[in-house]
C-alpha positions as CSV (number, residue, x, y, z in Angstrom):
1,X,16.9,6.1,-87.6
2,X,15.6,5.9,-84.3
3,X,18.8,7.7,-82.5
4,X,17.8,10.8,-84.8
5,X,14.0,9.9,-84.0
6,X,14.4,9.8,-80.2
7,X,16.9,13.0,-80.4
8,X,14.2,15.0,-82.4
9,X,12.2,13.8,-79.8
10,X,14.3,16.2,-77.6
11,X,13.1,19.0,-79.6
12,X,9.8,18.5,-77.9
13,X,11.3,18.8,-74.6
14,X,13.1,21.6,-75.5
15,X,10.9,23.7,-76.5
16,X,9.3,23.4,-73.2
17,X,12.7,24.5,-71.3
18,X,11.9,23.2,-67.8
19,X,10.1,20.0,-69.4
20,X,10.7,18.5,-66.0
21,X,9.5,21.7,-63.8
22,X,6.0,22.6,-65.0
23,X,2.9,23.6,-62.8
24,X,-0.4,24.8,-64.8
25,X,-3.3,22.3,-63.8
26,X,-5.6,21.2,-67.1
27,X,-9.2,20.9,-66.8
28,X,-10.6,17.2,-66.8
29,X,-13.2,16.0,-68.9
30,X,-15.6,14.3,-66.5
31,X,-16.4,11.1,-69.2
32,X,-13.4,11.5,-71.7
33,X,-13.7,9.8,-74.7
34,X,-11.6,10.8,-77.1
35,X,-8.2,10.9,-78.0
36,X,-6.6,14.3,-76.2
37,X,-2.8,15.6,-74.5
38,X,-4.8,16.6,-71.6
39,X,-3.1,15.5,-68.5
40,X,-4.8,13.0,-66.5
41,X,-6.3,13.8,-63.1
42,X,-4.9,12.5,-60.2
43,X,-8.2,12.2,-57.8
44,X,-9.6,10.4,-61.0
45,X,-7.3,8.3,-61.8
46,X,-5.7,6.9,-58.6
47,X,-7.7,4.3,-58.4
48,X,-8.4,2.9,-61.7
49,X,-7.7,-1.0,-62.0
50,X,-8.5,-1.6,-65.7
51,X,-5.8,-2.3,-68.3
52,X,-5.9,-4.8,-71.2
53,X,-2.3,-6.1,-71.9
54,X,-2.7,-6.8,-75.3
55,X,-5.1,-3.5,-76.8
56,X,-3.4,-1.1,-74.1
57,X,0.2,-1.5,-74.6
58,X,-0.5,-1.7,-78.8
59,X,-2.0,1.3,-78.5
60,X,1.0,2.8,-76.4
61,X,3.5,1.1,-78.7
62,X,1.3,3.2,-81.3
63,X,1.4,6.3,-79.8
64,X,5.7,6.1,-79.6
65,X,6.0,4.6,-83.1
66,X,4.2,7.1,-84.9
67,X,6.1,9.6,-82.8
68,X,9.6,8.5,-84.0
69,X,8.0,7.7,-87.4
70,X,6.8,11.3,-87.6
71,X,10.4,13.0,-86.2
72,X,12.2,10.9,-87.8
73,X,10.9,11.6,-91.3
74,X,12.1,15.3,-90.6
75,X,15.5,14.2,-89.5
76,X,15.7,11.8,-92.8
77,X,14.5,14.0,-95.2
78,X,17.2,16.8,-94.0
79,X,20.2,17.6,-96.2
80,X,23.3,17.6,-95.0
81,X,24.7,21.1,-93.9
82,X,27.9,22.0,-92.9
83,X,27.0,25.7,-90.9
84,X,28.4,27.1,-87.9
85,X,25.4,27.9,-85.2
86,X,24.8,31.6,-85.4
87,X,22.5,33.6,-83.0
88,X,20.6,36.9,-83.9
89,X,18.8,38.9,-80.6
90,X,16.8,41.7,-80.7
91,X,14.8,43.4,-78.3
92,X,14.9,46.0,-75.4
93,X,16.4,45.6,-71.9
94,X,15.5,48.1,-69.4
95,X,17.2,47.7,-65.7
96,X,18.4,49.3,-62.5
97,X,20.0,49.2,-59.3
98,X,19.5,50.0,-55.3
99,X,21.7,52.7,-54.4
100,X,24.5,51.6,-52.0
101,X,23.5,52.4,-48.4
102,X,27.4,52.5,-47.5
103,X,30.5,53.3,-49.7
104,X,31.9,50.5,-52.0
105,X,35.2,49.1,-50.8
106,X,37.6,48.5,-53.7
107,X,40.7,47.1,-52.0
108,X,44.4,48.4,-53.7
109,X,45.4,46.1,-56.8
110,X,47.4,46.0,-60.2
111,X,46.2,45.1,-63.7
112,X,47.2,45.2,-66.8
113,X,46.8,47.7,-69.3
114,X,47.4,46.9,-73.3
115,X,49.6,50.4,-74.3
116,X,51.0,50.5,-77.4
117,X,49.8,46.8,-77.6
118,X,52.1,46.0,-74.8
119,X,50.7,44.8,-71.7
120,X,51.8,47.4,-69.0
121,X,51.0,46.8,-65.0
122,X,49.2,49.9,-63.3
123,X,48.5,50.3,-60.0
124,X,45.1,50.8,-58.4
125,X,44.5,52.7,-55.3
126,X,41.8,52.0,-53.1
127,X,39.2,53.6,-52.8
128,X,35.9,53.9,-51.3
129,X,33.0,54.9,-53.5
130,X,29.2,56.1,-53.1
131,X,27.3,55.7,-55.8
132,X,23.2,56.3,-56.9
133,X,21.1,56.1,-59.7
134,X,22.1,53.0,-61.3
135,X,20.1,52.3,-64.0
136,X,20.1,52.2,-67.9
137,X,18.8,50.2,-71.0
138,X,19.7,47.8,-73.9
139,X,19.1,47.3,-77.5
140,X,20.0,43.8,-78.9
141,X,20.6,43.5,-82.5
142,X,21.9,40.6,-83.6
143,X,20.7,41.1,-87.7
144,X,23.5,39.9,-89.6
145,X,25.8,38.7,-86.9
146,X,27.4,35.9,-85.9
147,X,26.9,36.3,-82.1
148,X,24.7,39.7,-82.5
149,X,25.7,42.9,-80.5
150,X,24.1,44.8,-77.8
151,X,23.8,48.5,-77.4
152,X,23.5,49.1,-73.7
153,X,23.9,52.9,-72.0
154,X,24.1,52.9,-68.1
155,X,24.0,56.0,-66.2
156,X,24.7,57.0,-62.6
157,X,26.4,59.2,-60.4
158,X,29.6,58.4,-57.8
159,X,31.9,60.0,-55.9
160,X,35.3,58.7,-54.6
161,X,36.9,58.9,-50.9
162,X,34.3,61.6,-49.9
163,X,34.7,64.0,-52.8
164,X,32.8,65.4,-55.2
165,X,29.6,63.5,-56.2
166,X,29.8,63.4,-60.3
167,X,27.7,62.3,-63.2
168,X,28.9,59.0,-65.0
169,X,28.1,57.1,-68.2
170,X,29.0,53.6,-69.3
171,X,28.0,52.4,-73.3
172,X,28.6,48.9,-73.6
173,X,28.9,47.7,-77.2
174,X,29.5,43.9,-77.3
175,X,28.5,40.9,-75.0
176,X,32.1,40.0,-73.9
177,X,32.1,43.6,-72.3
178,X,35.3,44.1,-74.3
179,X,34.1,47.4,-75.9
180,X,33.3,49.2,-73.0
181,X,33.3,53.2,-73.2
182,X,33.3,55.9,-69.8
183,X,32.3,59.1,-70.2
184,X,32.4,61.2,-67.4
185,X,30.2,64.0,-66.7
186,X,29.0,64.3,-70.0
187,X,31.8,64.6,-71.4
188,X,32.7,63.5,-74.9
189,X,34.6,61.6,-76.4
190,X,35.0,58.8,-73.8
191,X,37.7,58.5,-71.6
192,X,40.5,56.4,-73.5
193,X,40.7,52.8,-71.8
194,X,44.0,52.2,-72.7
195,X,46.0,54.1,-71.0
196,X,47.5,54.4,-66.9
197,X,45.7,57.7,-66.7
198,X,42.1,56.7,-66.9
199,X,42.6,52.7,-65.7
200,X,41.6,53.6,-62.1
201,X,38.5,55.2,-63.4
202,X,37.8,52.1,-65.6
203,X,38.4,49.7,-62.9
204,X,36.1,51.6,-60.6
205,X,33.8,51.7,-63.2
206,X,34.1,47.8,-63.7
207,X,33.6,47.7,-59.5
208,X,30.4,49.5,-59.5
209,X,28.9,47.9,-62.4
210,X,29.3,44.1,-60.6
211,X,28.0,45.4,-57.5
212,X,25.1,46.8,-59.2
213,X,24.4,43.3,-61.0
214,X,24.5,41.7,-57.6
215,X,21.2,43.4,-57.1
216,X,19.4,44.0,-60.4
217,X,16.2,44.4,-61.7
218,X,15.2,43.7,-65.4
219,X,12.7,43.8,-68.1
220,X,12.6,42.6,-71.1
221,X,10.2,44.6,-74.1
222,X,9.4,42.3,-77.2
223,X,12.4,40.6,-77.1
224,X,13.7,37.7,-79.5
225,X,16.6,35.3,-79.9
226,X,16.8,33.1,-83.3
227,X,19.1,30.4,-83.2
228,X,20.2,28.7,-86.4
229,X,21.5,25.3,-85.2
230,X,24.4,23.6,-87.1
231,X,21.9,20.7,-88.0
232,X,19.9,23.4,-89.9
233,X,16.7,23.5,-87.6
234,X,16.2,27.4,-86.8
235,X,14.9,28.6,-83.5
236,X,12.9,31.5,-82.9
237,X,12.3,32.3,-79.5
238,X,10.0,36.0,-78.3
239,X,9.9,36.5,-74.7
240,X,8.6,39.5,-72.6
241,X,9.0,39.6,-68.4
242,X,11.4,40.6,-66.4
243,X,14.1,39.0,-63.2
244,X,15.4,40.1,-60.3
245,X,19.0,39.2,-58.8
246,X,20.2,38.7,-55.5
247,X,24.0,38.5,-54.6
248,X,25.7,38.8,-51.0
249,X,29.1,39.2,-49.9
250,X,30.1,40.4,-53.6
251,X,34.4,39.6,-53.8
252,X,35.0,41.7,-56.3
253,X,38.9,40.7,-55.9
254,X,37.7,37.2,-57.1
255,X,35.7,38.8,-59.7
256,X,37.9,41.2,-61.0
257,X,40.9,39.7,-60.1
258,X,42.9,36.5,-59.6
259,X,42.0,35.7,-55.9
260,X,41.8,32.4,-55.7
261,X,38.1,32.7,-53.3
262,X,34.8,32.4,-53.7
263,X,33.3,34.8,-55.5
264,X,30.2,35.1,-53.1
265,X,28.3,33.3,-50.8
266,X,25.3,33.2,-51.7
267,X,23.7,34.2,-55.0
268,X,19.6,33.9,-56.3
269,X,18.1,34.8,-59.6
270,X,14.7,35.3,-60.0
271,X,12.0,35.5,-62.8
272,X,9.2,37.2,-61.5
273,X,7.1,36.4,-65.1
274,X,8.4,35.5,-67.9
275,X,6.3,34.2,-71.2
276,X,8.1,32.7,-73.9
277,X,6.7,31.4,-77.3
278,X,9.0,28.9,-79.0
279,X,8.7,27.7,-82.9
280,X,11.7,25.1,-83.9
281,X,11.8,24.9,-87.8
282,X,12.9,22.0,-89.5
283,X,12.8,21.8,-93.5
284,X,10.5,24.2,-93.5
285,X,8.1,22.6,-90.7
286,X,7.5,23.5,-87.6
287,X,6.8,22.9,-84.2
288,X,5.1,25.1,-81.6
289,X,5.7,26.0,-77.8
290,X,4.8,27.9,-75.4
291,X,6.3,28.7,-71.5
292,X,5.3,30.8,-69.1
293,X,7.2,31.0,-65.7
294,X,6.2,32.6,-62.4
295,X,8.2,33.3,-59.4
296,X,11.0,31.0,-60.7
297,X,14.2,31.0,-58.5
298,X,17.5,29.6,-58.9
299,X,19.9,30.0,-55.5
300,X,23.6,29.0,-55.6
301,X,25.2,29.2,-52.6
302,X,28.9,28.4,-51.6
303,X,30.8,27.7,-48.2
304,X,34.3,26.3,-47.2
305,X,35.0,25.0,-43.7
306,X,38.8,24.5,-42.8
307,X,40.0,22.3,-39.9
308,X,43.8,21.4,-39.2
309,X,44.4,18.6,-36.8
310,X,47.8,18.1,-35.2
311,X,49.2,21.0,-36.6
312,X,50.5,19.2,-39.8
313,X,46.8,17.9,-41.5
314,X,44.3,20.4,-43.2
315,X,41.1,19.4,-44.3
316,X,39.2,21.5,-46.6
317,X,35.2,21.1,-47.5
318,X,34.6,23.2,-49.7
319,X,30.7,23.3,-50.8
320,X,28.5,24.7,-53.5
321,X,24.8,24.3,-53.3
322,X,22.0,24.6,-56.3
323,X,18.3,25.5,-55.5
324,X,15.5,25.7,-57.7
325,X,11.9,26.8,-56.8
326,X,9.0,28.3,-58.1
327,X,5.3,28.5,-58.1
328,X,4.5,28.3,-61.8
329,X,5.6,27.2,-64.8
330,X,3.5,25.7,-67.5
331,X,4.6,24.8,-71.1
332,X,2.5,22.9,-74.0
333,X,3.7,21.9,-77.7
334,X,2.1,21.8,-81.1
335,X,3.4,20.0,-84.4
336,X,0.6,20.8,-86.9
337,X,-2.2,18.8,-84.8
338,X,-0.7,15.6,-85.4
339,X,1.4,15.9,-82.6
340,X,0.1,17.8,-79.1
341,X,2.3,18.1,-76.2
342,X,1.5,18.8,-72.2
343,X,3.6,18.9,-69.3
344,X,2.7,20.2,-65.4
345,X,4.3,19.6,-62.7
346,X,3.4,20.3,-58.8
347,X,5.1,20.2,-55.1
348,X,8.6,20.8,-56.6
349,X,11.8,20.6,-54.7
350,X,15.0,20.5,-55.7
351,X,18.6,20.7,-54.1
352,X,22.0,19.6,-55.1
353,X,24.9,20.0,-53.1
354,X,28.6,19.4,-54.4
355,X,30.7,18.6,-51.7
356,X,34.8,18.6,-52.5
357,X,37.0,17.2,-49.6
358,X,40.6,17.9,-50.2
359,X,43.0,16.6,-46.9
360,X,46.3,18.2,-47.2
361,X,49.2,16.6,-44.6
362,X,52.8,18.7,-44.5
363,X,54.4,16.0,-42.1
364,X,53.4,12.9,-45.3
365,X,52.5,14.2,-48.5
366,X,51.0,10.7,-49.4
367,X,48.2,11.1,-47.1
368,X,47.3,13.9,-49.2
369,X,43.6,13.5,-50.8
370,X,40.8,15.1,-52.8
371,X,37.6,13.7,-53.6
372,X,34.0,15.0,-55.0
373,X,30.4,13.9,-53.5
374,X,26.9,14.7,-54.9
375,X,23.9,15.2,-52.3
376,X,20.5,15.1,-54.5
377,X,17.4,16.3,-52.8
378,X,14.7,16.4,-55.7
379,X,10.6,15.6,-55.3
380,X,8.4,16.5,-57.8
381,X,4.9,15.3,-59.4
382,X,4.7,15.6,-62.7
383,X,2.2,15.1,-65.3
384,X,2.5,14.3,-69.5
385,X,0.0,14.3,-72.0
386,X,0.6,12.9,-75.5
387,X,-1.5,13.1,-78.9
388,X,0.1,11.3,-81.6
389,X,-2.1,11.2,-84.6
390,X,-5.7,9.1,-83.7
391,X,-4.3,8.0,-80.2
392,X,-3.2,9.8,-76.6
393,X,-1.8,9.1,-73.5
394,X,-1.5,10.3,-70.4
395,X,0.6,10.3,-67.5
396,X,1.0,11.6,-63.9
397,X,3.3,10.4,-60.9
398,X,5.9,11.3,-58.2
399,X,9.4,11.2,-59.1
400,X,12.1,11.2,-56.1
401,X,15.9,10.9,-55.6
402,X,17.4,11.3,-52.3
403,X,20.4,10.3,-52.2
404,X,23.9,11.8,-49.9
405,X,27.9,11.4,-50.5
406,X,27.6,9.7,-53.9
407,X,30.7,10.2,-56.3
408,X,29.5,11.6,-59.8
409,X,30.4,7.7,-61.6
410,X,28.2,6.4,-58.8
411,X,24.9,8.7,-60.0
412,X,22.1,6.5,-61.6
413,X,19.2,8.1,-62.6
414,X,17.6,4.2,-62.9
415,X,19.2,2.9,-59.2
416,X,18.6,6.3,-57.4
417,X,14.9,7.8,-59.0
418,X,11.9,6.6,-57.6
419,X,8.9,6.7,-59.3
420,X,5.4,6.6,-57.8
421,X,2.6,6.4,-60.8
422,X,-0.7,8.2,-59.8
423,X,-2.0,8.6,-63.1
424,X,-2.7,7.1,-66.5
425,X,-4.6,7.6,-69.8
426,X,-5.2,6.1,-73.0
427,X,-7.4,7.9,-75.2
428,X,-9.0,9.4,-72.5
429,X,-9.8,6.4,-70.4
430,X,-8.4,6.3,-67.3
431,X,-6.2,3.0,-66.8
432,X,-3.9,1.3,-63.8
433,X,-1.0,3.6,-63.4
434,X,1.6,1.3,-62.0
435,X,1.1,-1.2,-65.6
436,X,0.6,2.1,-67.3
437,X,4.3,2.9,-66.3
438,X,5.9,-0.8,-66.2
439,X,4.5,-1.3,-70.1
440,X,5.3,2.2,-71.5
441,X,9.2,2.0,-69.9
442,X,9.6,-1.2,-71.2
443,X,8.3,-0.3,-74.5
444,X,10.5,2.9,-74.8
445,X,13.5,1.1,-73.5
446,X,13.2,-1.3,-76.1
447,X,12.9,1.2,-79.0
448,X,16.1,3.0,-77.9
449,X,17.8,-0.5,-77.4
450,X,17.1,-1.4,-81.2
451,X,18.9,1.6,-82.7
């Protein structure tokens, strides 16, 4: 029971997203009394000494009990169901593009056209393109559907080698991109895809449409994803905001092609604001959540550095780096009262780096190698407030992993995390952190280990 308990538990965390990455600061009660999920302050609480061994941790033990007894009586009291996970989206999407300061290279290739449902090769001239006006909108519909569609129109204007500067349109109808449709100066019907006549004009098409994404802005109107999970809980998610991407040195041979490169260098994608409200149903209860993000970026970067010794060894390091920063996210959760849940978190940083080392040697292919290293680089104070029923708790401290050239088997969260307790509650009263922490780890740990 308690495996469905502590996974149901993960519902919680869900519905906050970022559960780990949250930065809204709570008012403090200056003499709290009673039970509350406010999250502890850390200038009160640093120093507090008291904490009874035997009335502390029962009432911590409490607090987690109740909380597996109350998620696991949804998970036990769930029929079986035997559904496929279906999503449903609706909403509006508006966005647009910089206009290219200098013409868009599109380098000579071949692809292959389905004629007559027979693949065909054409070939592609190059060409260089100016184009302006990017911009365009999306309705998402997903009522009745399996995956839900999307009715996007894009509009803007291009003109090839130094010609004529002409009036474009692009209606995507599906979010694989397989039913695309170009209409060219408003022109109907659309230009047929599957033929060699119009494939250069579709493959342009495709070109300007990547390099647009690499520098998009977007906003979202009253938009909404539902989710109905395979276990049968149902997912309604509403969101309004907007983000912004940031792409340089586009390949578009990688993208578009087979070209076995990188397929930029570096790449960020940002959420100005973004407000989510998130209800997760489960036999016909629910819980609540809300998330708000602020200046939220994510950067992924790649680089390869190639050395050759002697002529005859190559040694490749290739490298991909993950960033994530941002100045605010908060995110709280509500399951009828009995169950409150708050989460902050402050002075984030976070950087991964994935370092592949791959030694080739023509003169003695046994000396040839590859291997994978992790470089974690993560600080970031969080806080946690709990109300379970009659009882709360409260929790705020520094969690760190530095570590460099570990292999992914080697990663462990418990060896490499360090954890620096600042905070602690229990219903309200402000408690040593440090036994706060040792009791309420050991306490978890032991429920998990009984399942």
């Amino acid at each position: 029971m308690k495996t469905k308990a502590f996974r149901i538990f993960t519902v919680l965390a869900i519905l906050l997203v970022l559960v780990t990455m949250v930065a809204c600061k709570n008012e403090v009660k200056e003499q709290p009394q009673a039970a509350s999920a406010e999250i502890p302050s850390e200038s009160e609480g640093s120093l507090a000494e008291n904490f009874d061994m035997e009335k502390d941790s029962a009432t911590i033990q409490k607090v987690f009990t109740d909380l597996f007894s109350l998620i696991g009586n949804l998970s036990g009291s769930s029929k079986d169901v035997d559904t496929e996970t279906t999503v449903k989206a609706t909403g509006e999407l508006s966005f647009k593009a910089a206009d290219n300061k200098e013409a868009l290279s599109v380098a000579a290739t071949t692809v292959k056209v389905s004629i007559d449902e027979v693949a065909t090769e054409v070939d592609i001239p190059a060409a260089e393109i100016l184009y302006s006006g990017f911009s365009g909108s999306a309705t998402l519909d997903g009522a009745g559907s399996k995956d839900g569609t999307i009715e996007a129109e894009i509009n803007y204007s291009a003109k090839r080698d130094g010609g004529e500067m002409t009036a474009y349109k692009i209606v995507v109808k599906d979010f694989d991109f397989d039913k695309i449709e170009l209409y060219v100066a408003g022109s109907e019907p659309a230009l047929e895809k599957n033929s060699k006549e119009n494939a250069a004009e579709y493959y342009y098409a495709q070109a300007i449409f990547f390099d647009c994404i690499a520098k998009l802005q977007a906003t979202f109107t009253n938009a909404s994803v539902q989710i109905n999970a395979e276990d049968g809980v149902v997912y309604d998610i509403a969101f309004n905001g907007g983000f912004n991407v940031d792409i340089e040195d586009l390949n578009l041979e990688a993208i578009l092609g087979d070209a076995d490169v990188n397929p930029f260098s570096v790449g960020s994608f940002e959420i100005s604001n973004l407000d989510l409200s998130i209800a997760a149903t489960i036999n016909g209860q629910t819980i609540n959540g809300k998330v708000c993000l602020k200046n939220f970026g994510f950067i992924i970067g790649f680089a390869e550095d190639e050395e050759t010794v002697d002529g005859t060894t190559t040694t490749t390091v290739s490298t991909v780096s993950i960033q994530v920063d941002y100045e605010k996210v908060s995110a709280s959760a509500n399951y009828g009262g009995a169950v409150v849940l708050n989460v902050e978190s402050s002075d984030n940083h976070f950087k991964v780096d994935i370092v592949t080392t791959k030694v080739k040697d023509t003169a003695d292919p046994n000396k040839n190698s590859s291997k994978t290293t992790f470089n974690v680089d993560l600080y970031s104070k969080l806080g946690l407030g709990l109300k379970v029923n009659e009882n709360s708790v409260g929790f705020v401290a520094g969690f760190d992993i530095d570590v460099k050239d570990v292999k992914f088997k080697d990663l462990d969260l418990d060896k490499n995390i360090e954890v620096e307790p600042k905070a602690a509650t229990i219903n309200g009263r402000y408690v040593n952190p440090q036994l706060f922490y040792e009791v309420t780890k050991s306490i978890i740990e032991g429920m998990v280990k009984e399942d």
